[in-house]
KEBA-111520 format. One record per residue: z, y, x of N, C-alpha, C in turn. Coordinates in Angstrom, 2 decimals. Example, Ala and Ser with C-alpha at 12.3 -4.5 7.8 and 13.67 -1.06 7.14 Angstrom:
       n_w       n_v       n_u      ca_w      ca_v      ca_u       c_w       c_v       c_u
      7.80     -5.69     13.19      7.80     -4.50     12.30      7.80     -3.30     13.20
      7.08     -2.25     12.85      7.14     -1.06     13.67      7.87      0.03     12.90
REM end
This chain:
       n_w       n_v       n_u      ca_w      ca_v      ca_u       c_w       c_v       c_u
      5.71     24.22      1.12      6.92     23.78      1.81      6.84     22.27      1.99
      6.72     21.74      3.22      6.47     20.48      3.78      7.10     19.94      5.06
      7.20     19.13      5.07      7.68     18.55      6.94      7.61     16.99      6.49
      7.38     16.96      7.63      6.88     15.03      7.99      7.46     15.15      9.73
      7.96     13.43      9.56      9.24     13.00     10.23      8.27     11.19     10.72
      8.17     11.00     11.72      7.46      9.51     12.45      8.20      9.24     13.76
      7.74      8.21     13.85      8.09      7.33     15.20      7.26      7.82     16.18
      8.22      7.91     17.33      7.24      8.56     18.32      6.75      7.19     19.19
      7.61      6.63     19.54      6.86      5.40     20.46      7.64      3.86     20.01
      7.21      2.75     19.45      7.63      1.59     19.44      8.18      1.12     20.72
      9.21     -0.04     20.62      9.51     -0.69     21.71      8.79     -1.69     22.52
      9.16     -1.66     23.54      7.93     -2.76     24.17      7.55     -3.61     23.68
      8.75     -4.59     22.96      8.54     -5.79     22.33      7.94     -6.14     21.09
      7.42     -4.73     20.75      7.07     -4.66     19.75      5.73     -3.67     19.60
      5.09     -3.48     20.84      4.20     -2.51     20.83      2.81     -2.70     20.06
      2.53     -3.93     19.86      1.62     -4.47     19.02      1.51     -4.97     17.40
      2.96     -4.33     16.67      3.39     -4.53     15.65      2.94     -2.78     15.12
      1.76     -3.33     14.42      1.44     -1.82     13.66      2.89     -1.16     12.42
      3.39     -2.09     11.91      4.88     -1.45     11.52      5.65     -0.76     12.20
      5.90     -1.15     13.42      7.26     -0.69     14.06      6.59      0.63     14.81
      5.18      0.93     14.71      4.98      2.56     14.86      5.07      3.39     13.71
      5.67      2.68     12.57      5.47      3.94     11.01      7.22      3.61     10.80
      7.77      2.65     11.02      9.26      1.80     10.58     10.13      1.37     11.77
     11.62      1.76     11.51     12.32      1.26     12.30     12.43     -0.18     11.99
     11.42     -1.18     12.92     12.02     -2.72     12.36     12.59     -3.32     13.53
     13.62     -4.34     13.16     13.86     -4.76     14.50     15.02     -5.93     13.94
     15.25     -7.01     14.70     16.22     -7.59     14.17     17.76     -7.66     15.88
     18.97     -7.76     15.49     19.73     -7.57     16.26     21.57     -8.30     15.62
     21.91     -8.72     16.75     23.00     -9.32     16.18     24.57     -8.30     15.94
     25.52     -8.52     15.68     26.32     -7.94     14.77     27.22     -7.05     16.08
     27.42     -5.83     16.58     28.27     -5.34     17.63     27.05     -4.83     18.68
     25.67     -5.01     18.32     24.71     -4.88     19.69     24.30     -2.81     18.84
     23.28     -2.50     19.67     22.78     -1.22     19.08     21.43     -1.22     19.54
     20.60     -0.36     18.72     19.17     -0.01     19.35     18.76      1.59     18.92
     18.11      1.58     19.76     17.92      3.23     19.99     16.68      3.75     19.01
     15.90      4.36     18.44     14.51      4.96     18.11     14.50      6.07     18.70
     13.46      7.01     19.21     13.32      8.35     18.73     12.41      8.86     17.56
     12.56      9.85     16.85     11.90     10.18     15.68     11.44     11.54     16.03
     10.32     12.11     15.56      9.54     13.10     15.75      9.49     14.01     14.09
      9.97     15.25     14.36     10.18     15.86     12.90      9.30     17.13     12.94
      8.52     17.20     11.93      7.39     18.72     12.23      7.45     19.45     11.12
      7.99     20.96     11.17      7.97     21.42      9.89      6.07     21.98      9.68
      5.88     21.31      8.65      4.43     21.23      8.09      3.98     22.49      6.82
      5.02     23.53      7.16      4.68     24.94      6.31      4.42     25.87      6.81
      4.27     27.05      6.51      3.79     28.30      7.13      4.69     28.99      6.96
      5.93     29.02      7.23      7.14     29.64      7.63      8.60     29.25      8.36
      9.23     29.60      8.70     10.40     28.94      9.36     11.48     28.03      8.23
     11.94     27.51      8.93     12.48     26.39      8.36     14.05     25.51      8.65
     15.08     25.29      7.75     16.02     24.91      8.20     15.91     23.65      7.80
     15.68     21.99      8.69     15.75     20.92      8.61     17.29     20.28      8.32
     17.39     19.41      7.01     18.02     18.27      7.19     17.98     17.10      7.70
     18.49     16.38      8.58     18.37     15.05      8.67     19.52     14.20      8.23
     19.25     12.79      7.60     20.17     12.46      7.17     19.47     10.57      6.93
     21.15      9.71      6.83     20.47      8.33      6.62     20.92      8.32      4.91
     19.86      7.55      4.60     19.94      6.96      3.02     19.60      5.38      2.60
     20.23      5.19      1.78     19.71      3.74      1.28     18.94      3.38      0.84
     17.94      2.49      0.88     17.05      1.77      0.75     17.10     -0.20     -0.58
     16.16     -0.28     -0.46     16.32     -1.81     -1.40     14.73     -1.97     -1.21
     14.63     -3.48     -1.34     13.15     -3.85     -1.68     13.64     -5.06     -3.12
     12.91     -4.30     -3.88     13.26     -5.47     -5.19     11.82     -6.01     -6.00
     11.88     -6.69     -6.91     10.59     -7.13     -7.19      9.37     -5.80     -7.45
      9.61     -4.28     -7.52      8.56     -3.88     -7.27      8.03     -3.13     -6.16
      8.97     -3.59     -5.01      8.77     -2.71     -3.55      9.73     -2.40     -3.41
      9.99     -1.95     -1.59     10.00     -0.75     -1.28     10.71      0.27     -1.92
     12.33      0.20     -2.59     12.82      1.92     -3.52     13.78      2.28     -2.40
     13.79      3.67     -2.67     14.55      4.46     -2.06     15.72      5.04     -3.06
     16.79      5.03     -2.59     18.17      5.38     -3.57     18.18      7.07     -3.47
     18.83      7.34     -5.09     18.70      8.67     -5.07     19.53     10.07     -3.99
     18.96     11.00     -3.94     19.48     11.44     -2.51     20.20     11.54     -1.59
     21.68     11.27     -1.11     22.14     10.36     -0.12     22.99      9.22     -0.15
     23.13      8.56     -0.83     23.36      7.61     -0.92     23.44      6.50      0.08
     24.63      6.00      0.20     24.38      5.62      1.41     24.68      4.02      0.92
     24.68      3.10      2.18     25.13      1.39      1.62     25.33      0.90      3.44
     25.32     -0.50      3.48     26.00     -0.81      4.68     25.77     -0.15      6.18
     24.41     -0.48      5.92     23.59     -0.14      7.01     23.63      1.56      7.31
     23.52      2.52      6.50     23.93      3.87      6.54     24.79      3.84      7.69
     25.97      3.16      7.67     27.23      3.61      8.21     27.00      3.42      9.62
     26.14      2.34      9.71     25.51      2.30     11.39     25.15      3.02     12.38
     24.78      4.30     11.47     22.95      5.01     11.56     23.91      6.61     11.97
     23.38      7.10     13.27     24.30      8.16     13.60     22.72      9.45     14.45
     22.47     10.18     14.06     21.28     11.22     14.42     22.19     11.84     15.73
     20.78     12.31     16.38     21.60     13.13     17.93     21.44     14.70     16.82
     20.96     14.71     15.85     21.03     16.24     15.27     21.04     16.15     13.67
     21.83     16.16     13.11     21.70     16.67     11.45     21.59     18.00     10.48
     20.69     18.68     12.11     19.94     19.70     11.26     19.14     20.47     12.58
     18.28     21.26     11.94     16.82     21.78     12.81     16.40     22.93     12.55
     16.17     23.78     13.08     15.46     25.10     12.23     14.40     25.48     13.34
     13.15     24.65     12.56     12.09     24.57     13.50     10.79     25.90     12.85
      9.97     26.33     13.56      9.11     27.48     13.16      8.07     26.55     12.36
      6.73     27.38     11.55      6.06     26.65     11.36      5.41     26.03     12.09
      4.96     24.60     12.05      3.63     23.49     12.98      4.36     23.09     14.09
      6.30     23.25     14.58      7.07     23.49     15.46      7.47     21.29     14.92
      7.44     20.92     16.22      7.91     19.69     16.23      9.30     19.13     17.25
      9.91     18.88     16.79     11.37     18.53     17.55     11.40     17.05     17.55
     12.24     16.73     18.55     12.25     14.80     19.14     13.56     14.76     18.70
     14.24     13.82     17.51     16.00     13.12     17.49     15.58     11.99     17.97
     16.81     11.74     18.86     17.08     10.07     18.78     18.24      9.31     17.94
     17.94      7.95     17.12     18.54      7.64     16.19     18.99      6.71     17.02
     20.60      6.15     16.32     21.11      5.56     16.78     21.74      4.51     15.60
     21.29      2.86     15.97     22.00      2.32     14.74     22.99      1.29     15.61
     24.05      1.43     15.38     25.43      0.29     15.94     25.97     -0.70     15.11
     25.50     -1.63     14.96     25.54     -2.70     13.77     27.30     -3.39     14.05
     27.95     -3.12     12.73     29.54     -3.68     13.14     29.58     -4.95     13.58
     30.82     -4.73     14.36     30.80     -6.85     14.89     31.08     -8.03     13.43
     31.53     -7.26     12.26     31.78     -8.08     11.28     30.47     -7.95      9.72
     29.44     -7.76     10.37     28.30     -7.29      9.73     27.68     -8.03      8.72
     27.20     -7.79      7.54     27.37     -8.40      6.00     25.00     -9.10      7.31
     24.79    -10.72      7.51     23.83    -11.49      7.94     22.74    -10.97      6.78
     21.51    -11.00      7.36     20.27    -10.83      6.41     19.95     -9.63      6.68
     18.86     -9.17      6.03     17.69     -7.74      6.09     18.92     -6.92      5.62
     18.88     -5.42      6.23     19.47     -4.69      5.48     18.01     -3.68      5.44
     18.12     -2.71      4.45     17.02     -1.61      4.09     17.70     -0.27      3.99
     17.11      0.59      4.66     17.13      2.12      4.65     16.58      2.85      4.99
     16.52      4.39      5.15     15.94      5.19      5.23     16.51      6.76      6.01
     15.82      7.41      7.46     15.99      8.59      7.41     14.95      9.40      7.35
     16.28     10.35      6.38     15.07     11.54      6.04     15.01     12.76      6.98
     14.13     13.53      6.18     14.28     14.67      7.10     13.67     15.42      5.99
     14.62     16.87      5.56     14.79     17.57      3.94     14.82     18.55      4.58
     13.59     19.66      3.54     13.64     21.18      3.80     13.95     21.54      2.32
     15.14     22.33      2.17     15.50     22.78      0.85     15.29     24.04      0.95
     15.08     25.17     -0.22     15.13     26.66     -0.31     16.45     27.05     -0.12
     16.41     28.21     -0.18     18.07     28.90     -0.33     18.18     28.91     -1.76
     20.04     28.53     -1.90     19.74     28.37     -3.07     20.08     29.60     -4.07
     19.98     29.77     -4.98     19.31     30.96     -5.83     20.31     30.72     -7.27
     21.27     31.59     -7.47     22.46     31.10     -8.30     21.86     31.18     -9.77
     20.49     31.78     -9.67     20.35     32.07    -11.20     19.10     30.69    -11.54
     19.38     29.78    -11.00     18.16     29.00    -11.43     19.10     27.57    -11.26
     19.09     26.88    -12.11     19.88     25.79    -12.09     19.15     24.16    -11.77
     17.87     24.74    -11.18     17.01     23.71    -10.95     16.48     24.09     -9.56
     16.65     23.28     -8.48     16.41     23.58     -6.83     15.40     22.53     -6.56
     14.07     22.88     -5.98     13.23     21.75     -5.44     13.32     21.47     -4.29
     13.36     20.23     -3.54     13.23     20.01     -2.08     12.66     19.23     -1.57
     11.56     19.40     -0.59     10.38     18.20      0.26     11.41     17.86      1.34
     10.86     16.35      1.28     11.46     15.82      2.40     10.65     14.43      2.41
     10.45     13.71      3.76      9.32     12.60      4.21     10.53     11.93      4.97
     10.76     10.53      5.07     11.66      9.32      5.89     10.66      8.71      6.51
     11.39      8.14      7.17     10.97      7.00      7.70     12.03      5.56      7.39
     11.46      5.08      7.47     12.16      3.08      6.60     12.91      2.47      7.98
     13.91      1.85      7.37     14.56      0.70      8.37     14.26     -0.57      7.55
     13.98     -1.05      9.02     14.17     -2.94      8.25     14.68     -3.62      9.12
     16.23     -3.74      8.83     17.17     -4.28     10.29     17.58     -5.35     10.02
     17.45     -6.82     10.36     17.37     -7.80     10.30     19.01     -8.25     11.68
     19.88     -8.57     10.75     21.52     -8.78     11.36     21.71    -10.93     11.33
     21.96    -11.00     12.42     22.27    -12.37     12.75     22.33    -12.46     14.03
     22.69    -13.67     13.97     22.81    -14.62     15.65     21.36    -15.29     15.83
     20.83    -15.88     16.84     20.00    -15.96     17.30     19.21    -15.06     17.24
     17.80    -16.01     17.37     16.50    -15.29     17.56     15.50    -14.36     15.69
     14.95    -13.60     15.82     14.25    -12.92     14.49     13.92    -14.40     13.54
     14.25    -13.60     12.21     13.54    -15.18     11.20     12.52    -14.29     11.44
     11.60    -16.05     11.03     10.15    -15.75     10.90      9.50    -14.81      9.90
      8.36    -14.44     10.13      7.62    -13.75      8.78      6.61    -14.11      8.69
      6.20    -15.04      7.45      4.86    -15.49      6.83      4.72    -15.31      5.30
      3.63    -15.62      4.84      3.27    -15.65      3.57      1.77    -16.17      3.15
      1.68    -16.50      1.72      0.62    -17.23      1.37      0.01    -16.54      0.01
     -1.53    -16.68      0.33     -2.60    -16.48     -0.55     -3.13    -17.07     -2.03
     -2.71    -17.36     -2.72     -3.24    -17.95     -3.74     -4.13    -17.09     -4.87
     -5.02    -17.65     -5.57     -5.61    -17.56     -6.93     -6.28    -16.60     -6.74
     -7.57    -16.08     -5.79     -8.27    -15.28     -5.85     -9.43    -15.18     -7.24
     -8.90    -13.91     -7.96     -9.67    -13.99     -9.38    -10.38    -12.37     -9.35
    -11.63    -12.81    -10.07    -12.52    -11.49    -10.26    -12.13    -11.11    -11.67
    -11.99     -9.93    -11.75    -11.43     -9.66    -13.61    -11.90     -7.76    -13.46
    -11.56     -7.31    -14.81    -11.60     -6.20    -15.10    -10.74     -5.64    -15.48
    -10.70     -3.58    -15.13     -9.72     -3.10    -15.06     -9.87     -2.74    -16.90
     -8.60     -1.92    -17.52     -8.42     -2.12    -18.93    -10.01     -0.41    -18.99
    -10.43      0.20    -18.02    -11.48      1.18    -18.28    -12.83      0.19    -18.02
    -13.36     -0.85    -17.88    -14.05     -1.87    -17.22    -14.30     -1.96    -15.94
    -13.85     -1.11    -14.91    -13.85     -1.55    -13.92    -13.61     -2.72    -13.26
    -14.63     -3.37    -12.37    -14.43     -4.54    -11.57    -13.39     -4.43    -10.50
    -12.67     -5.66    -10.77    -11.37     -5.68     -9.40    -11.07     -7.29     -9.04
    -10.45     -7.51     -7.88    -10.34     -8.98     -7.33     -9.04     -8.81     -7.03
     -8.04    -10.04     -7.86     -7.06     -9.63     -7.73     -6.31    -11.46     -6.74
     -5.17    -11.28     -6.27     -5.05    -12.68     -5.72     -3.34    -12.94     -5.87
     -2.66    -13.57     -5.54     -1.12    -13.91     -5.96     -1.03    -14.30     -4.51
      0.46    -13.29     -3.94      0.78    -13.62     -2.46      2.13    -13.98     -2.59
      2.72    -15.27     -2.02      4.16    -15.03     -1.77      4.27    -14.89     -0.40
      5.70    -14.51     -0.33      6.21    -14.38      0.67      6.99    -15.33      1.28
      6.58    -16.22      2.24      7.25    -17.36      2.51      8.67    -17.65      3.71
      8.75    -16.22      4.14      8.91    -15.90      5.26     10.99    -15.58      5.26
     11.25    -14.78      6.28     12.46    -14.95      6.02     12.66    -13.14      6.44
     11.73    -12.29      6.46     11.54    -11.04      6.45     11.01    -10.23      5.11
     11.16     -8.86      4.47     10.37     -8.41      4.26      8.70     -7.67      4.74
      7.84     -8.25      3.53      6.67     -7.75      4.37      5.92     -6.30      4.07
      5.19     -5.45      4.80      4.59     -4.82      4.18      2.89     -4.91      4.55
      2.07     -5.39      3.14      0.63     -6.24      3.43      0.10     -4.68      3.15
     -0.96     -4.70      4.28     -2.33     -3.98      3.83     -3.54     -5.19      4.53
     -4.30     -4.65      3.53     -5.96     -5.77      4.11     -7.38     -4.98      3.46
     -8.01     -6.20      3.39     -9.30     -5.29      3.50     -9.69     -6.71      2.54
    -11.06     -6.57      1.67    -11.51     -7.62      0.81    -13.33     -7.40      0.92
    -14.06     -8.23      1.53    -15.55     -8.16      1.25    -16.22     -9.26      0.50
    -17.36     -8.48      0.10    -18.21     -9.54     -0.89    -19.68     -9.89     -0.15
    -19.54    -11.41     -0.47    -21.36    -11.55      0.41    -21.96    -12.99     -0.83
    -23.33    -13.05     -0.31    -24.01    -14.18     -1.17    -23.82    -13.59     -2.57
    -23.54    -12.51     -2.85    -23.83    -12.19     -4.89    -25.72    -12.07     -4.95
    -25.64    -12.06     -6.36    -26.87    -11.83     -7.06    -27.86    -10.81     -6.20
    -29.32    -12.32     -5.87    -30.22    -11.92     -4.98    -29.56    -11.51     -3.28
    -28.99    -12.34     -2.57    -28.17    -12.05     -1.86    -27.10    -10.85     -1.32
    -26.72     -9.87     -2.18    -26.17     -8.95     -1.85    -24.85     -9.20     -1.02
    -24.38     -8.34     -0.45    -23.18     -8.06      0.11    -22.65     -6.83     -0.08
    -20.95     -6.42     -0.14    -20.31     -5.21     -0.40    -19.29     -5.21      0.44
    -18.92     -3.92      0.54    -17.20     -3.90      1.28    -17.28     -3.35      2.69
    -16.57     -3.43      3.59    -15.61     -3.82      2.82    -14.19     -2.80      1.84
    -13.82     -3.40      1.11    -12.88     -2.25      0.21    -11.31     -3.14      0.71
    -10.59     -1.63      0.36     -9.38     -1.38      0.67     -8.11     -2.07     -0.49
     -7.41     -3.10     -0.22     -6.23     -4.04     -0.97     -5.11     -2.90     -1.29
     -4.48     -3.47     -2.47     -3.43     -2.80     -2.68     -2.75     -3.84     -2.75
     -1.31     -4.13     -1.85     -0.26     -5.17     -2.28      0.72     -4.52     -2.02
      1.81     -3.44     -1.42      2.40     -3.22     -0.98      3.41     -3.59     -0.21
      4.86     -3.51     -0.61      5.96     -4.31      0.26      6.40     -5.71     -0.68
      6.58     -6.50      0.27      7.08     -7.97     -0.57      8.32     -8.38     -0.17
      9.57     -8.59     -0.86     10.79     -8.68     -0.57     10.51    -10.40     -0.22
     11.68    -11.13      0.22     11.98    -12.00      0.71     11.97    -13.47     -0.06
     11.12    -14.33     -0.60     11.08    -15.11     -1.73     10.21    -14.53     -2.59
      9.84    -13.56     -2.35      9.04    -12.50     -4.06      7.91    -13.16     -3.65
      7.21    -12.63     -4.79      5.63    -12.96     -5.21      4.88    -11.17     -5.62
      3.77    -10.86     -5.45      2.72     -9.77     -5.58      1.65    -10.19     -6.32
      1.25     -9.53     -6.83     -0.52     -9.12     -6.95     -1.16     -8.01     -6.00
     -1.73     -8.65     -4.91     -2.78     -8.13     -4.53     -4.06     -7.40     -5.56
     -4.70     -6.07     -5.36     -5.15     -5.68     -5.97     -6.24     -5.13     -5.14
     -7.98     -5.15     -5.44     -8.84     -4.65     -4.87     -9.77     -4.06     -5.79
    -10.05     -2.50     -5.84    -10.95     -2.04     -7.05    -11.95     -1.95     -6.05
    -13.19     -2.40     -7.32    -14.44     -2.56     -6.72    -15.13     -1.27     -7.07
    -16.50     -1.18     -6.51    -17.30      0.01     -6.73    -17.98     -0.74     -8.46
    -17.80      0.16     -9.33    -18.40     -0.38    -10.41    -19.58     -0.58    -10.73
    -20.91     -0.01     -9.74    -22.22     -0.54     -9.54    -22.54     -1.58     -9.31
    -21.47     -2.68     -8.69    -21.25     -3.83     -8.34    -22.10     -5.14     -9.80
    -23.57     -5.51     -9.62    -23.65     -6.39    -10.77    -23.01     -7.55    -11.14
    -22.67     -7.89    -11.95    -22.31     -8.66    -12.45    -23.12    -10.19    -12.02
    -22.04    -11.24    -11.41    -22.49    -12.74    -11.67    -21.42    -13.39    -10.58
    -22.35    -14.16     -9.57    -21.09    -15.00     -8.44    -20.83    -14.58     -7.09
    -20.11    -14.04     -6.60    -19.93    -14.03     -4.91    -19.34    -14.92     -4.30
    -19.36    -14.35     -2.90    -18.15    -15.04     -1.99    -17.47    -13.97     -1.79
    -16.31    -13.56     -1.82    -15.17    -13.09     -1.76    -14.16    -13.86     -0.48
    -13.66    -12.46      0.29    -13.38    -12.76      1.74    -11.79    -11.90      1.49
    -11.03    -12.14      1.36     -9.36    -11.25      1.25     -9.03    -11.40      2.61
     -8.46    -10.52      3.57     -7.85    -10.96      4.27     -6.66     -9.50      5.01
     -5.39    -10.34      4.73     -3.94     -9.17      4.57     -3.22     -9.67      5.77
     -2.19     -8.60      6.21     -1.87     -8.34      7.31     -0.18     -7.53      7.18
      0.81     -8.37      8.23      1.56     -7.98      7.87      2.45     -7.64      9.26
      2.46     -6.75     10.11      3.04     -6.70     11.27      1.57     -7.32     11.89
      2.39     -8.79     12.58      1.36     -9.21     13.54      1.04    -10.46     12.94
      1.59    -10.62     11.31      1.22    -11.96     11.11     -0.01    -11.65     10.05
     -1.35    -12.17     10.18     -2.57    -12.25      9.22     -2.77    -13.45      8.53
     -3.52    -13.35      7.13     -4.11    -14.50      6.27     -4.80    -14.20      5.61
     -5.72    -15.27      6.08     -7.26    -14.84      5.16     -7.84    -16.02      3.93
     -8.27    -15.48      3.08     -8.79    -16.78      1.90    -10.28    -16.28      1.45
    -11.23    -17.31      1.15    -12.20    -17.03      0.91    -12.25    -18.31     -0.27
    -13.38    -17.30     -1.28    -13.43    -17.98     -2.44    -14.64    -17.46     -3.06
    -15.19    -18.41     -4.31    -16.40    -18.21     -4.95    -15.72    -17.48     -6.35
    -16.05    -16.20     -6.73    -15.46    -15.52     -7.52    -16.54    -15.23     -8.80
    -16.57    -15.17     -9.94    -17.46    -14.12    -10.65    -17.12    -13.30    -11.64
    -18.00    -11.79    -11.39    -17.91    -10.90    -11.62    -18.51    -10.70    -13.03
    -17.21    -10.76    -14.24    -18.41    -10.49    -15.58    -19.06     -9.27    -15.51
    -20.60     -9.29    -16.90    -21.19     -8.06    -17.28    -20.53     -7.18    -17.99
    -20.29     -5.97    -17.09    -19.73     -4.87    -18.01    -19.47     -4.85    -19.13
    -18.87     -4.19    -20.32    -18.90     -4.67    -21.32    -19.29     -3.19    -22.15
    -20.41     -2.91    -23.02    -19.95     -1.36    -23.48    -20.53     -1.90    -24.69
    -19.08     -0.98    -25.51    -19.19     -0.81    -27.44    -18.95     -2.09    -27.55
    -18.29     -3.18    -26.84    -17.94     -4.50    -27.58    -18.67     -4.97    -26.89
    -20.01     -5.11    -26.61    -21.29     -5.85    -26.15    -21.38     -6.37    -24.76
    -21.91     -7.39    -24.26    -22.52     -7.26    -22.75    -23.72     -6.09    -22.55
    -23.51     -5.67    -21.34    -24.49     -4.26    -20.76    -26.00     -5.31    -20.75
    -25.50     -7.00    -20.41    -27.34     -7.22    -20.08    -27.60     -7.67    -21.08
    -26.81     -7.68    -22.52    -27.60     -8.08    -23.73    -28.29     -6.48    -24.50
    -27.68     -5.74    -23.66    -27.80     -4.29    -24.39    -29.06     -4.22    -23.68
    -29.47     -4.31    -22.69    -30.87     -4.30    -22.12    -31.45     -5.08    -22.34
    -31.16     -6.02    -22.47    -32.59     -7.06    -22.70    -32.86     -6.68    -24.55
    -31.80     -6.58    -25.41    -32.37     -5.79    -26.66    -33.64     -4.51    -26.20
    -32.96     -3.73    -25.31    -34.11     -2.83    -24.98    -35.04     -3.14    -24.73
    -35.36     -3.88    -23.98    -36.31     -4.43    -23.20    -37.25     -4.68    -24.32
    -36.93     -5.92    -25.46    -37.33     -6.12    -26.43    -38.03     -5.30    -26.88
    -37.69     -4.44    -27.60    -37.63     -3.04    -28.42    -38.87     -2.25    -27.54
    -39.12     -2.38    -26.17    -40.21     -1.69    -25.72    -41.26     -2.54    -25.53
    -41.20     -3.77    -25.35    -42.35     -4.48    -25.74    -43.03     -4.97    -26.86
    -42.18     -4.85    -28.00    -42.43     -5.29    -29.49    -43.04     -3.33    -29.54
    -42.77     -2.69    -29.05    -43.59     -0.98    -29.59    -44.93     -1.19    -28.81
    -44.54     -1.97    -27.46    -46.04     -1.61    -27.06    -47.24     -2.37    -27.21
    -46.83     -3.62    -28.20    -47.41     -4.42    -29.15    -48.26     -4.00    -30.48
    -47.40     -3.37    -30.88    -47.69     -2.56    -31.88    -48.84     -1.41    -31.34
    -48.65     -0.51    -30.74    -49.36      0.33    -30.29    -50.91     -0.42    -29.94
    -50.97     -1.45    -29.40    -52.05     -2.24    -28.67    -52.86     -2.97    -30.15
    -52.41     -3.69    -31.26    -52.82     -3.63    -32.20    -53.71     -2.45    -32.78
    -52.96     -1.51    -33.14    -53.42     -0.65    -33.59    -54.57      0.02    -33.44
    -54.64     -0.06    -31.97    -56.02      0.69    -31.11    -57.57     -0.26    -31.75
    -56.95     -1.96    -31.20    -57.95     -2.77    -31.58    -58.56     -2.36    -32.96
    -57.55     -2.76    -33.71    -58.32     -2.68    -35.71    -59.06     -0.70    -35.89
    -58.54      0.01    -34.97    -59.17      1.69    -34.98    -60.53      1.47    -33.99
    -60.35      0.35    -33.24    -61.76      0.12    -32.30    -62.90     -0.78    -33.00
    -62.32     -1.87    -34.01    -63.13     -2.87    -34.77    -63.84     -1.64    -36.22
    -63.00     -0.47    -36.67    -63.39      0.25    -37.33    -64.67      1.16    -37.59
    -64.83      1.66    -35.94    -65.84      2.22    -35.54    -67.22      1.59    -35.53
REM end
């Protein structure tokens, strides 16, 4: 039991904003309205009675939360569906258009929310526990006079470290300088390491960054990755605004049983040349014997 709910087409002004094809974003002043359409597909192998509905939203220092099931807050009250309910077949996709009418006396700044779109079972009087899938889509409605605040942010402290299993990861500190929430994805490559290698590129984890906040960017490396110095290339993306930092990073030696991995080999190493020392002796004084 599944269904997933997307944007069918961004606005012009926005057609190059990889957000505003996954998110309603948009900024607009207090008494104006803007339209979306949303695309809802029941994603099970049987028929299906759709909810749609608006819910509240927040971005706080760890992202991106969604309030528990309808719950509503300012922006809710805006937010009006051409349908609040669907009974689509399976793989069956239906078009709403959403409608948000922002009051003329409207609380200035980001508001955050969410519509969903909920397939519940029938409910079943002898079970006092009901499960239900349901997939949204995000608002990020930005209320004022004039023109959109800006959205930027900054890169700092690109560091190579290890995860608490030893995995290698590059982690970096982003604020958000901007007067939007952001949501960063990027990409991180490695070049010039030990004997010139290069890697990557691998996939960032930072998620959403509220307004003033700060993140850790997070990049797990492939753990074959040897140990010593690179160049390290971050570079995150947020809508249409990008930033890139490059830095000389290094990658410690693994660590196993307490130890470094290249002191654990070069002991080996040892250990097979001190035997094949021995062995080579031995032959001589059994050859001087004869």
């Amino acid at each position: 039991m599944s269904v997933g709910i997307r944007i069918v087409d961004a606005p012009v002004s926005r057609r190059d904003d990889n957000r505003a094809h996954r998110y309603i974003i948009d900024h607009i002043k207090p008494g104006q309205q803007i339209r979306r359409r949303i695309a809802v597909t029941n994603l099970s192998d049987r028929r299906h009675r759709v909810q749609l509905y608006p819910a509240a939203a927040a971005v706080h220092k760890d992202g991106f939360a969604f309030a528990p099931g309808r719950t509503g807050n300012e922006l809710t009250r805006w937010v009006r569906l051409e349908h609040d309910e669907l009974v689509l077949d399976p793989d069956e996709t239906a078009t709403v258009w959403t409608e948000i009418t922002v009051a003329k006396h409207a609380t200035g700044g980001e508001h955050y929310g969410v519509v969903w779109a909920e397939i519940s079972p029938e409910r079943d009087p002898s079970k006092q526990v009901r499960h239900a899938a349901r997939a949204g889509v995000r608002i990020y409605l930005s209320v004022g006079p004039g023109g959109e605040p800006r959205s930027d942010f900054r890169i700092d402290d690109l560091t190579a470290t290890r995860a608490a299993d030893g995995a290698p990861m590059v982690t970096a500190h982003v604020k958000n300088t901007g007067g939007r929430a952001l949501d960063l994805t990027g990409k991180l490559t490695l070049s010039n390491g030990p004997g010139g290698a290069f890697a990557g590129p691998f996939n960032v984890n930072a998620g959403t960054v509220g307004r003033g906040r700060s993140t850790v960017a997070t990049t797990a490396l492939d753990p074959r990755l040897p140990g010593g110095a690179w160049t390290a290339r971050l570079t995150l993306s947020s809508g249409l605004v990008t930033r890139e930092t490059t830095g000389r990073i290094t990658i410690s030696t693994p660590q196993r049983d307490g130890k470094p991995q290249t002191a654990l080999l070069t002991l080996g190493g040892l250990v097979s040349v001190v035997a094949a020392l021995l062995v080579a002796y031995a032959y001589r004084r059994r050859s001087r014997a004869r």
